[in-house]
C-alpha positions, 0 to 999 in steps of 0.5 A, spaced: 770 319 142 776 315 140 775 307 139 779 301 142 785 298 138 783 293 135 786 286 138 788 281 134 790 274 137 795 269 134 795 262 136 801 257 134 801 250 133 807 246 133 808 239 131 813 236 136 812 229 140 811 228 147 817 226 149 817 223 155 814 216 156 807 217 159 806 210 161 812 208 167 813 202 167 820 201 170 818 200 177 817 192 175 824 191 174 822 183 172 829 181 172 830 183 180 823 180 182 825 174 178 831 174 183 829 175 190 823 170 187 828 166 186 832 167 193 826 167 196 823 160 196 828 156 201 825 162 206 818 162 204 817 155 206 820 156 212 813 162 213 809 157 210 811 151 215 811 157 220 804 159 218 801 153 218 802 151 225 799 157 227 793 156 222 793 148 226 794 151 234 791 157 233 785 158 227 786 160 219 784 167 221 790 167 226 794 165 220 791 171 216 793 176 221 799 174 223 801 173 215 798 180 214 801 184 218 808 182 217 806 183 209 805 189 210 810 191 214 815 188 208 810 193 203 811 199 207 819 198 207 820 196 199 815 202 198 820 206 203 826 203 199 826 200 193 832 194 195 833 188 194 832 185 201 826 189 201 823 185 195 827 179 197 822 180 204 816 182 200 816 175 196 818 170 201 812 174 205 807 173 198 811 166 197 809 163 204 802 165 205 800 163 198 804 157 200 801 155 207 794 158 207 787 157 204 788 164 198 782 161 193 777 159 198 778 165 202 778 169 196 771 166 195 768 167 202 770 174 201 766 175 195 761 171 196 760 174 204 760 165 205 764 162 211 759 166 216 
């Protein structure tokens, strides 16, 4: 009976370094934010003064679902498309909310379970 030939493995290691960039942070792009934040805020309050006659005649919770909704349809289109007008309506939507309605106590009632 004849035996099997003998395997031999080789392993090679290289020293070469990681040339791609793991941490991709280019989506931020602080100096196309900084202006559609700067673009924005004439607008935005406009949505806050709009805001805040809904939260008078309606409720704070009205407020909230109507600058919600329009929040995320303004994420959904930047998602889609990463333009400037996009980022302009993205940041007046943000503006005009924190602007307008009550973000640190609704933050805390949503923590805590309190406004029940």
């Amino acid at each position: 009976m004849t035996e099997p030939p003998e395997t031999h493995v080789h392993v090679h290691f290289t020293n070469d370094k990681y040339t791609e960039n793991r941490w991709d942070f280019s989506w931020i792009q602080p100096a196309k934010n900084l202006g559609a934040l700067a673009c924005a805020w004439v607008p935005a309050n406009l949505w806050a003064a709009t805001l805040l006659d809904v939260q008078r005649e309606q409720s704070a919770e009205g407020a909230w679902v109507m600058g919600g909704v329009v929040l995320t349809v303004a994420v959904i289109r930047f998602v889609q498309h990463r333009g400037f007008l996009n980022r302009f309506f993205v940041w007046t939507t943000v503006l005009g909310m924190v602007l307008a309605l009550p973000v640190f106590k609704a933050v805390v009632d949503v923590m805590t379970g309190g406004g029940r």
